[in-house]
Backbone as a chain_set.jsonl record, in Angstrom:
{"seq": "XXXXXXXXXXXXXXXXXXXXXXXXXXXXXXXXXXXXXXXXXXXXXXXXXXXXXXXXXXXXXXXXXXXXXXXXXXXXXXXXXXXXXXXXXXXXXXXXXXXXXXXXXXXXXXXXXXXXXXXXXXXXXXXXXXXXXXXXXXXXXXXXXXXXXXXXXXXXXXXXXXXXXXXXXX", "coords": {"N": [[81.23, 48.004, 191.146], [82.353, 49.915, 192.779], [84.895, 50.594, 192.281], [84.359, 51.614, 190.016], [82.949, 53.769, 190.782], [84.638, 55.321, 192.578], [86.288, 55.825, 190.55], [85.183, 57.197, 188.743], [85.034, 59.918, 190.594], [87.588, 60.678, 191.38], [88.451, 61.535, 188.785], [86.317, 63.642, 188.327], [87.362, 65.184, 190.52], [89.537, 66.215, 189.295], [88.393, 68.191, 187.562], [86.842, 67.022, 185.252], [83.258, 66.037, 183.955], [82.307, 64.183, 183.146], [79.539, 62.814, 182.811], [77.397, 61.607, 180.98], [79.377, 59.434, 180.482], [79.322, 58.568, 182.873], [77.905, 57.026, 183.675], [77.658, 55.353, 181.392], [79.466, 53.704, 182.228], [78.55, 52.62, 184.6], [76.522, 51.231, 183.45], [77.811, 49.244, 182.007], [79.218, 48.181, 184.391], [76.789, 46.859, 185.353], [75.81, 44.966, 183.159], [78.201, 43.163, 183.162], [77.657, 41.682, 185.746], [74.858, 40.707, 185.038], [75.681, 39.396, 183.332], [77.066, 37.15, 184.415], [80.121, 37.303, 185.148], [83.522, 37.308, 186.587], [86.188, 37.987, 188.507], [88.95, 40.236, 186.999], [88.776, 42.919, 184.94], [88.391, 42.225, 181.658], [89.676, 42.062, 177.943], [87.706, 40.207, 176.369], [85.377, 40.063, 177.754], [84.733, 42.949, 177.574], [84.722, 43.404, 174.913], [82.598, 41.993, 174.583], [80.311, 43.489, 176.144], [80.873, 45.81, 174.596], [79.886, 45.211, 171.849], [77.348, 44.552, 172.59], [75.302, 46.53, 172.666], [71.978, 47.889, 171.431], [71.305, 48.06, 168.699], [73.921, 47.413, 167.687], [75.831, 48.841, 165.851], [78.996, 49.018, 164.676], [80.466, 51.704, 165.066], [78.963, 52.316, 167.486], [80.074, 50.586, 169.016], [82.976, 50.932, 169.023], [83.293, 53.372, 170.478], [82.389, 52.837, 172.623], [84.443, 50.633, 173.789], [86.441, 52.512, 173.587], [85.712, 54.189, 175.649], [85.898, 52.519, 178.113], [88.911, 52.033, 178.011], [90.298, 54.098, 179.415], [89.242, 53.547, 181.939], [89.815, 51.038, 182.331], [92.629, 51.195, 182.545], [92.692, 52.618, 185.185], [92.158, 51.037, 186.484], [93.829, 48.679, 186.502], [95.917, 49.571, 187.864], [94.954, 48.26, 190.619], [94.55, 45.815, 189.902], [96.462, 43.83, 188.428], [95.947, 42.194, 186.671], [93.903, 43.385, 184.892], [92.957, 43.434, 181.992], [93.687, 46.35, 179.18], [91.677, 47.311, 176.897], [92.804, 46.859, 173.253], [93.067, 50.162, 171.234], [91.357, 51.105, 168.399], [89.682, 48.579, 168.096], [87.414, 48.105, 167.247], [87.401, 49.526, 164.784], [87.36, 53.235, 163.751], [87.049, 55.414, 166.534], [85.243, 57.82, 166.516], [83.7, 59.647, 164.008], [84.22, 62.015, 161.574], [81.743, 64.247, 160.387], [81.266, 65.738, 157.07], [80.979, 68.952, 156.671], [78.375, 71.158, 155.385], [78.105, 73.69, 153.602], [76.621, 76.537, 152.936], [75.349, 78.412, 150.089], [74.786, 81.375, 148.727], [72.513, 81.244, 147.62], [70.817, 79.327, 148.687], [70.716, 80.435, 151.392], [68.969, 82.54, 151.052], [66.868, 81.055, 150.174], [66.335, 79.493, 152.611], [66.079, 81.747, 153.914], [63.366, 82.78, 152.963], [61.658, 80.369, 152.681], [60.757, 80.699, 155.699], [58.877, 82.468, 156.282], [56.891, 80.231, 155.428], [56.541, 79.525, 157.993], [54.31, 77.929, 161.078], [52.451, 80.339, 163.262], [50.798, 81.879, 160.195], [51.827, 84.933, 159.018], [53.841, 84.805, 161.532], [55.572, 85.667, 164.6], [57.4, 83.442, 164.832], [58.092, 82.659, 162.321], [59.356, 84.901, 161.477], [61.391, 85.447, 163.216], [62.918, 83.035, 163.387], [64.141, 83.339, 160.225], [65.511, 85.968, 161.032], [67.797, 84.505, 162.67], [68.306, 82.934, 161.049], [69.696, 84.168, 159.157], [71.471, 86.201, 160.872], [73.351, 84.352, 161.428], [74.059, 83.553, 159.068], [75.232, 85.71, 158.249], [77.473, 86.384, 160.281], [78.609, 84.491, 161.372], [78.085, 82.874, 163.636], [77.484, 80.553, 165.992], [74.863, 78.04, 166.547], [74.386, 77.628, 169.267], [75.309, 80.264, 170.463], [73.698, 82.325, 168.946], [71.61, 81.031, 170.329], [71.893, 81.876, 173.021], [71.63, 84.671, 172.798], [70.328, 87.706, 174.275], [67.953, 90.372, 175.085], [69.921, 92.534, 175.733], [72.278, 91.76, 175.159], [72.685, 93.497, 172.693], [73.343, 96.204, 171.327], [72.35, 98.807, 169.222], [72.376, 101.183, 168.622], [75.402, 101.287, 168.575], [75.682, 99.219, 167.043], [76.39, 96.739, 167.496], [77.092, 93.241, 168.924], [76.998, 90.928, 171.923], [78.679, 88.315, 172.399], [77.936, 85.845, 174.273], [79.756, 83.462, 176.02], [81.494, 82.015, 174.211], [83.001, 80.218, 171.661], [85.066, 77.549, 173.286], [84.412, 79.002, 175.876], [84.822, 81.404, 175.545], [84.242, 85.139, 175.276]], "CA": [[80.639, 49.345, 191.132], [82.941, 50.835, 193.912], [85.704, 51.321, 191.341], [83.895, 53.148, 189.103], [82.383, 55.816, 192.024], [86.057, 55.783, 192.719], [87.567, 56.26, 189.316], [83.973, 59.019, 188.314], [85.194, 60.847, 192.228], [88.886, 60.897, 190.783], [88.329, 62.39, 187.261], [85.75, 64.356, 188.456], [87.654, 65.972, 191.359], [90.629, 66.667, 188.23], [87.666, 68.552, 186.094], [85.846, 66.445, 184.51], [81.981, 66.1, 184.214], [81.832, 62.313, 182.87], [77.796, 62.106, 183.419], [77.012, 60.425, 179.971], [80.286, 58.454, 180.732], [79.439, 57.564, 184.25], [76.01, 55.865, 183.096], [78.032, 53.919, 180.198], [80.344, 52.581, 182.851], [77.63, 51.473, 185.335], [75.855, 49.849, 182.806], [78.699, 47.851, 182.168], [79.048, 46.678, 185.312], [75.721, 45.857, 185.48], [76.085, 44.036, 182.357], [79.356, 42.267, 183.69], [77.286, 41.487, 187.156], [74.106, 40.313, 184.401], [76.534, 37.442, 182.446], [77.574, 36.166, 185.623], [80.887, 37.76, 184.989], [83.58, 37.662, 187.509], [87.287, 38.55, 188.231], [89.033, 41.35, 186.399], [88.049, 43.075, 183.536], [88.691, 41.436, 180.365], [89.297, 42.248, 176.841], [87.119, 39.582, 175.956], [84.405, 41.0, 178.457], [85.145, 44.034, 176.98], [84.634, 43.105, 173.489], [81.1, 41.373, 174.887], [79.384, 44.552, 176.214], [80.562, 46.724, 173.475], [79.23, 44.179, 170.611], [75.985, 44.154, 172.614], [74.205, 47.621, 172.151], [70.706, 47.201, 170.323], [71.841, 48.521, 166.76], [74.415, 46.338, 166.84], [76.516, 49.328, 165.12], [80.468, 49.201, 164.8], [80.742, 52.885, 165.583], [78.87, 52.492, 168.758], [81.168, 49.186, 169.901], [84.339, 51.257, 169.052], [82.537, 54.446, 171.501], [82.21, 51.419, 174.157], [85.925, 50.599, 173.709], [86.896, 54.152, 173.982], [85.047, 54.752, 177.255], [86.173, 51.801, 178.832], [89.903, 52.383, 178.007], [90.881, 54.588, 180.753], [88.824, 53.223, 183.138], [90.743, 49.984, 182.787], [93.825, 51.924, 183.1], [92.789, 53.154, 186.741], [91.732, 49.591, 187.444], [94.788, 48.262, 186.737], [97.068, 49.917, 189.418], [95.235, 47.777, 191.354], [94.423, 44.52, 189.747], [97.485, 44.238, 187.146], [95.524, 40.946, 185.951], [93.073, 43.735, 184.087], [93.095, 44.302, 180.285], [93.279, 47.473, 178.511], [91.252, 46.893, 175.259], [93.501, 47.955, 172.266], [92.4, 50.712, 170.245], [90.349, 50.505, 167.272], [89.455, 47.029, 168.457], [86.277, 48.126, 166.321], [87.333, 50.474, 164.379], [87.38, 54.175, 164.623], [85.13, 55.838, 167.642], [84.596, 59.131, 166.155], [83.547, 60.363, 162.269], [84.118, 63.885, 161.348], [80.964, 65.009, 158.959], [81.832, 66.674, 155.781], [80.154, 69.984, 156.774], [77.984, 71.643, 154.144], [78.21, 75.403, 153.282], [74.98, 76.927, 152.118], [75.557, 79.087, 149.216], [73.963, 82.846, 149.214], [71.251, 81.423, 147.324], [70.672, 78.565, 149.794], [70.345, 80.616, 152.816], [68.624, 83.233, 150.825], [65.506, 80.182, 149.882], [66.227, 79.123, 153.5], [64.944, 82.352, 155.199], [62.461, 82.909, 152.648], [60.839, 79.634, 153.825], [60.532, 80.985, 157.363], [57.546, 82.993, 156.053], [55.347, 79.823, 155.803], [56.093, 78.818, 159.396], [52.745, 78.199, 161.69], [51.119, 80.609, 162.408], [51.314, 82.638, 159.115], [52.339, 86.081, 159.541], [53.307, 84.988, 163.027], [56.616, 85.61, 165.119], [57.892, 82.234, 164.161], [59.015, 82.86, 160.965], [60.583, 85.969, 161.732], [62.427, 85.053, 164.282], [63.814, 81.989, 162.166], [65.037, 84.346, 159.57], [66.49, 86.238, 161.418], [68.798, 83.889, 163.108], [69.578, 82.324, 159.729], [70.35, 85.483, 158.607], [72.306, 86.212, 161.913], [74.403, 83.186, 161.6], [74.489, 83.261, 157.627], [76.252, 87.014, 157.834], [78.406, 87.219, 161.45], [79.319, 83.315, 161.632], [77.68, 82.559, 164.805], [77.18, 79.096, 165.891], [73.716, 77.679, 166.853], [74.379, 77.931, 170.587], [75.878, 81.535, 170.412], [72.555, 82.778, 168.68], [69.977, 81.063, 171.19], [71.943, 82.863, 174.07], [71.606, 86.001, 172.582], [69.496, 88.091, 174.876], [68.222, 91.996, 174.466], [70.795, 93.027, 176.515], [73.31, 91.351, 174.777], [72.712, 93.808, 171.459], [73.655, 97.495, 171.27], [71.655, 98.667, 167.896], [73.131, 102.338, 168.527], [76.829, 101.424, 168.423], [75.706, 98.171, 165.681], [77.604, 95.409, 168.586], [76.287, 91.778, 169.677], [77.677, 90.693, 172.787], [78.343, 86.891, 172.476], [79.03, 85.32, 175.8], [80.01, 81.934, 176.191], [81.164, 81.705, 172.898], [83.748, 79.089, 171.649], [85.958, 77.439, 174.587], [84.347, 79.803, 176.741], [84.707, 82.988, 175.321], [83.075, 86.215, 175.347]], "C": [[81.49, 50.317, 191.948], [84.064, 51.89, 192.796], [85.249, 52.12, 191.044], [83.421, 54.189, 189.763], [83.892, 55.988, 192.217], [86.806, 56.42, 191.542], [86.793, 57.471, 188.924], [84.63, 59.787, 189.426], [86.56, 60.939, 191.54], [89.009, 62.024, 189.721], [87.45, 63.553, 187.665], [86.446, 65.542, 188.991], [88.751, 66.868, 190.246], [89.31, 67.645, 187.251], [86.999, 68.075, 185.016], [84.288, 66.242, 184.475], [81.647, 64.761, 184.238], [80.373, 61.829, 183.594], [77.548, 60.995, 182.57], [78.208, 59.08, 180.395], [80.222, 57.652, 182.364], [78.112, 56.272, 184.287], [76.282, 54.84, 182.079], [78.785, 52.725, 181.164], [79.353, 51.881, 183.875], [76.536, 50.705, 184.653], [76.527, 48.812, 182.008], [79.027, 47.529, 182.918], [77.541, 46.057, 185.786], [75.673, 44.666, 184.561], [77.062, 42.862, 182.752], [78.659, 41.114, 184.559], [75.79, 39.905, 186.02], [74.577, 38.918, 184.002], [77.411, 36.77, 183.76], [79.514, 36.502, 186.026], [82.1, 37.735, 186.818], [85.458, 37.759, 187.674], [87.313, 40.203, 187.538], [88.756, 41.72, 184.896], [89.084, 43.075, 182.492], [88.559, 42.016, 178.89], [88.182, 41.546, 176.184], [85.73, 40.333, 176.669], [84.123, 42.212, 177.991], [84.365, 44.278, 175.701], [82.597, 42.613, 173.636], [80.086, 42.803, 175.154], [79.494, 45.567, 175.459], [79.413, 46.11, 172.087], [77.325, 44.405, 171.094], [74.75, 45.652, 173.006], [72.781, 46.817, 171.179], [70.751, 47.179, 169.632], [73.342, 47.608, 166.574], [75.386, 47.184, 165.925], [78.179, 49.5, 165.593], [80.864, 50.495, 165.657], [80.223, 53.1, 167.368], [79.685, 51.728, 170.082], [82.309, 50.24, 170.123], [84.115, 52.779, 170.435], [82.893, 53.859, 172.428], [83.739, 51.279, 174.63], [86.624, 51.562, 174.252], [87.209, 54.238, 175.438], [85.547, 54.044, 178.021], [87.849, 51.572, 178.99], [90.227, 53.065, 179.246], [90.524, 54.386, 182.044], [89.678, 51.999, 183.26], [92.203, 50.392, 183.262], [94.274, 52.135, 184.894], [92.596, 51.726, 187.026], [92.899, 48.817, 187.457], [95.775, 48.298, 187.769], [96.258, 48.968, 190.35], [94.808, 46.099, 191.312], [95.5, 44.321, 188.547], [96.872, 43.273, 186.166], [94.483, 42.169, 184.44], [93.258, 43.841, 182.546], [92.65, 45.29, 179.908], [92.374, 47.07, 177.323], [91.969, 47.892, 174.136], [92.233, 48.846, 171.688], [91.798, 50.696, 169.077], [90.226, 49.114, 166.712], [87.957, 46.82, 167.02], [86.26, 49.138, 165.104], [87.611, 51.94, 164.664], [86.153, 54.64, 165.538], [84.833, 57.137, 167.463], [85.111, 59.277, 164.776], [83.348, 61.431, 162.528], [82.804, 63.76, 160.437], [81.31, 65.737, 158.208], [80.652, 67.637, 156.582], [79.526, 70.796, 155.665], [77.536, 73.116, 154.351], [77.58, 76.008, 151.916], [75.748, 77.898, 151.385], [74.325, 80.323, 149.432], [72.698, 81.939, 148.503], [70.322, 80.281, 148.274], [69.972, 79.485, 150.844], [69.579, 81.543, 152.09], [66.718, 82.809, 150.654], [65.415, 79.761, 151.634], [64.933, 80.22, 154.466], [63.853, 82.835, 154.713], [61.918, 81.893, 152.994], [60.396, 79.693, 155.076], [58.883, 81.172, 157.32], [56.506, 82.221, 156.279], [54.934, 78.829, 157.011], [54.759, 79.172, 160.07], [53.494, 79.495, 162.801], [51.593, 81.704, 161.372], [51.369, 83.938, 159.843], [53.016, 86.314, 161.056], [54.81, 85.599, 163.278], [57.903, 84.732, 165.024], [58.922, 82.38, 163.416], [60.046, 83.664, 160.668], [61.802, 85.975, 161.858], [63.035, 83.861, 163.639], [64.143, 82.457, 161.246], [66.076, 84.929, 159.479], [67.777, 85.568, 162.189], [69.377, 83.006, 161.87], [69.974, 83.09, 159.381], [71.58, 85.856, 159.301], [73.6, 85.163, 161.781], [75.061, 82.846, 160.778], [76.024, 84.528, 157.394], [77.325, 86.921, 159.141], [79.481, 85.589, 161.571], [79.157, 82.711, 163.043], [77.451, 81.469, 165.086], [75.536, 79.333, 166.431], [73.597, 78.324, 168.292], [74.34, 79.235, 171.326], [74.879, 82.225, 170.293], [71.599, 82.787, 169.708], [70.314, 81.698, 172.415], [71.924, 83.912, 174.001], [70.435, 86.697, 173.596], [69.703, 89.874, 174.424], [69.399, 92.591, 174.804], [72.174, 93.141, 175.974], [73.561, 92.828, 172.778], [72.662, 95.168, 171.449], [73.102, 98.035, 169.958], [72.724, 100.057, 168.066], [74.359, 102.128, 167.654], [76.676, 100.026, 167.483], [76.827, 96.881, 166.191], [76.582, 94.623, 168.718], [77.807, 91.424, 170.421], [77.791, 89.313, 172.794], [79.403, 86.485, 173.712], [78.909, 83.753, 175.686], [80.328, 81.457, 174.866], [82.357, 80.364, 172.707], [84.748, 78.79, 172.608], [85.596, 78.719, 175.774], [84.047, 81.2, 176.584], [84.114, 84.4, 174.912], [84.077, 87.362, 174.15]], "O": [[81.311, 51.522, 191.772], [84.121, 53.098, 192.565], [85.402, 53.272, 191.452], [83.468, 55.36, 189.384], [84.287, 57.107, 191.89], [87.68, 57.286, 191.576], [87.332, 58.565, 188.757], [84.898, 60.838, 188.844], [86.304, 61.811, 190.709], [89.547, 63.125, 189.837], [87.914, 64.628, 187.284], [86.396, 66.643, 188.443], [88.789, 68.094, 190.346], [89.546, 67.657, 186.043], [86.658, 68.704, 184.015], [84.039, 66.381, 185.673], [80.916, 64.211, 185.061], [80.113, 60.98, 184.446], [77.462, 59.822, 182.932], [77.832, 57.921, 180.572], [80.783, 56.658, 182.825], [77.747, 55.196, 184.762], [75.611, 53.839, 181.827], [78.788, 51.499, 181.055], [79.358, 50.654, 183.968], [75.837, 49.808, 185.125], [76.029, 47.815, 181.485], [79.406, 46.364, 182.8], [77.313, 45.028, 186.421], [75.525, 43.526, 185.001], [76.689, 41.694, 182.649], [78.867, 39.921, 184.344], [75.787, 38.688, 186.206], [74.123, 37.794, 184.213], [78.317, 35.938, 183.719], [80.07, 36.002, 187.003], [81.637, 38.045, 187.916], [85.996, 37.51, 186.595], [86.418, 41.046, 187.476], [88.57, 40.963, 183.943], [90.175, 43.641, 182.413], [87.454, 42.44, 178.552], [87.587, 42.235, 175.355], [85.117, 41.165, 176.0], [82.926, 42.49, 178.078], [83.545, 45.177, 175.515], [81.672, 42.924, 172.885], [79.19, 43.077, 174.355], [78.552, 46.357, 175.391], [78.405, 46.64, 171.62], [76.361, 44.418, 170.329], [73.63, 45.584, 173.513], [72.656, 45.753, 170.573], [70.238, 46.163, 169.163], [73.756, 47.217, 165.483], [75.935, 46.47, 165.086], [78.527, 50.012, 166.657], [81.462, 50.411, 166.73], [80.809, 53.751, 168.233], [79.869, 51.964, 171.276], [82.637, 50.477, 171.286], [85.037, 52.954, 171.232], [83.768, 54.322, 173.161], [84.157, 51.751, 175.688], [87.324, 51.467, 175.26], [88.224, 54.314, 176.129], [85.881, 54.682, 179.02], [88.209, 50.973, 180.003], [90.438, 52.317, 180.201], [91.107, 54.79, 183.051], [90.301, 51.887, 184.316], [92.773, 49.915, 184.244], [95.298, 51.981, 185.56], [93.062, 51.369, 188.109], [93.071, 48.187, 188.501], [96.314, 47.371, 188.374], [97.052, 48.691, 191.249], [94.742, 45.333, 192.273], [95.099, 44.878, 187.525], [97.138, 43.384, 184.97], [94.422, 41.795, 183.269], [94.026, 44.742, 182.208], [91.45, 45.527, 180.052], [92.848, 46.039, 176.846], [91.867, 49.114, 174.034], [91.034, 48.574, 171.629], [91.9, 49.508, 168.773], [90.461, 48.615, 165.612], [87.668, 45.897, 166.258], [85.219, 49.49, 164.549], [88.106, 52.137, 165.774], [84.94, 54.442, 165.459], [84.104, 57.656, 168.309], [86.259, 59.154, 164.35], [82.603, 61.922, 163.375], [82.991, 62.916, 159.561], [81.84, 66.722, 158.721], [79.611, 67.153, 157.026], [80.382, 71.174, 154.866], [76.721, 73.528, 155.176], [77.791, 76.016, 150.703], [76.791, 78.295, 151.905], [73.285, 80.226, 150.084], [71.682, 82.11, 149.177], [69.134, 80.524, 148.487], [68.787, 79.316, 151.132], [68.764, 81.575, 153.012], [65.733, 83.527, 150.824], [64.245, 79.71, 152.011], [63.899, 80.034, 155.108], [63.096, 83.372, 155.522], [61.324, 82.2, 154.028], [59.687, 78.807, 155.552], [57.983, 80.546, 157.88], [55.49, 82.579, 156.874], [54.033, 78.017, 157.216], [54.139, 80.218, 159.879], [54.691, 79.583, 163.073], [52.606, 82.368, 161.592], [51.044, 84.074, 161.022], [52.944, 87.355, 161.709], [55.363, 86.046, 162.273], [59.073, 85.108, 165.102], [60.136, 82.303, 163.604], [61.09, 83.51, 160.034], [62.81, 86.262, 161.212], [64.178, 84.215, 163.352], [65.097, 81.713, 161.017], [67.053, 84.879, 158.732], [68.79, 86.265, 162.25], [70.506, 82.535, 161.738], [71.14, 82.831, 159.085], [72.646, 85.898, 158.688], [74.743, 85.464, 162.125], [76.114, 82.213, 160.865], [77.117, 84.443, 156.833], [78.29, 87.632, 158.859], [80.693, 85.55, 161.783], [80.091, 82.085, 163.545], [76.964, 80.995, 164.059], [75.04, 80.434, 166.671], [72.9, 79.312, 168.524], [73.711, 79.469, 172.358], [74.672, 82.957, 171.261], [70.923, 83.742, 170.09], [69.372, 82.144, 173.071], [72.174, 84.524, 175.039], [69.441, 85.971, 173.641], [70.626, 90.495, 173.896], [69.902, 93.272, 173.91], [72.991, 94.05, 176.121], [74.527, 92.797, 172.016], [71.48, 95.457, 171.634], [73.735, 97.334, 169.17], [73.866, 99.932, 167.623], [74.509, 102.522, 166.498], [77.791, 99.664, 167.109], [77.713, 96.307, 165.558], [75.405, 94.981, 168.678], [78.976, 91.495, 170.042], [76.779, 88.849, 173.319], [80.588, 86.598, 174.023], [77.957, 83.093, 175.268], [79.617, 80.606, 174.332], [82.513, 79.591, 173.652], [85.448, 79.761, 172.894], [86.488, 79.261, 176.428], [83.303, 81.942, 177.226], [83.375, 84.375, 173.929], [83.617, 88.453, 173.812]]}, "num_chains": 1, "name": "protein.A"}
């Protein structure tokens, strides 16, 4: 466990956040600590706590793999005995989604469905409309939209202020 507060305090101090990733790595060494596990860390070891998620799915082993890659890296400088685990030991660890691009008449049935959000005639529906609408015409992402605030929207001069928008930018 020391490592890894050492190697999360490392990366971190360089800019990194690694929360979800600091919770994958201490529950592989708990796991390690669990199978009686002992020495340095092992491809084979390796290969054991990825395989053993609950689903049991390829994509989540090869994730496991991933994550545990550079941490063996740092562990090495000081146990050289450690193994890296090659790369797509399981495969690949990230699928793109084909993205699907609503057609005018799509988003057009989309924000007419708003209407029979609860409660009828309410605010609801509106307001879900308009942000499909918003997002259908300017190209706004999801995120971009829900930070929109009044403030952010000039009706006069016909501006939206999007802050924090992709990589940061305003």
């Amino acid at each position: 466990m020391q490592w890894i507060d050492d190697y999360l305090a490392v990366r971190r101090q360089a800019g990194f956040a690694l929360k979800a990733e600091g919770e994958q790595l201490r529950h592989f060494a708990r796991f390690a600590q669990q199978i009686g596990h002992k020495g340095s860390l092992t491809t084979q070891l390796a290969v054991r706590w990825a395989s053993s998620s609950v689903g049991g799915r390829r994509l989540t082993a090869a994730r496991r793999i991933e994550l545990l890659r550079p941490f063996a890296k740092y562990c090495r400088q000081f146990d050289p005995a450690t193994d890296i685990p090659p790369r797509g030991l399981f495969g690949p660890a990230h699928r793109r989604l084909v993205p699907h691009v609503f057609s005018d008449n799509e988003i057009i049935e989309l924000m007419a469905s708003c209407e029979g959000l609860y409660p009828p005639h309410g605010l609801r529906g509106a307001s879900c409309a308009a942000i499909f609408g918003l997002m259908a015409s300017s190209g706004l992402r999801t995120a971009e939209v829900a930070a929109l605030t009044r403030s952010d929207v000039d009706l006069d001069r016909r501006l939206l202020l999007i802050r924090c928008g992709k990589l940061g930018k305003s």
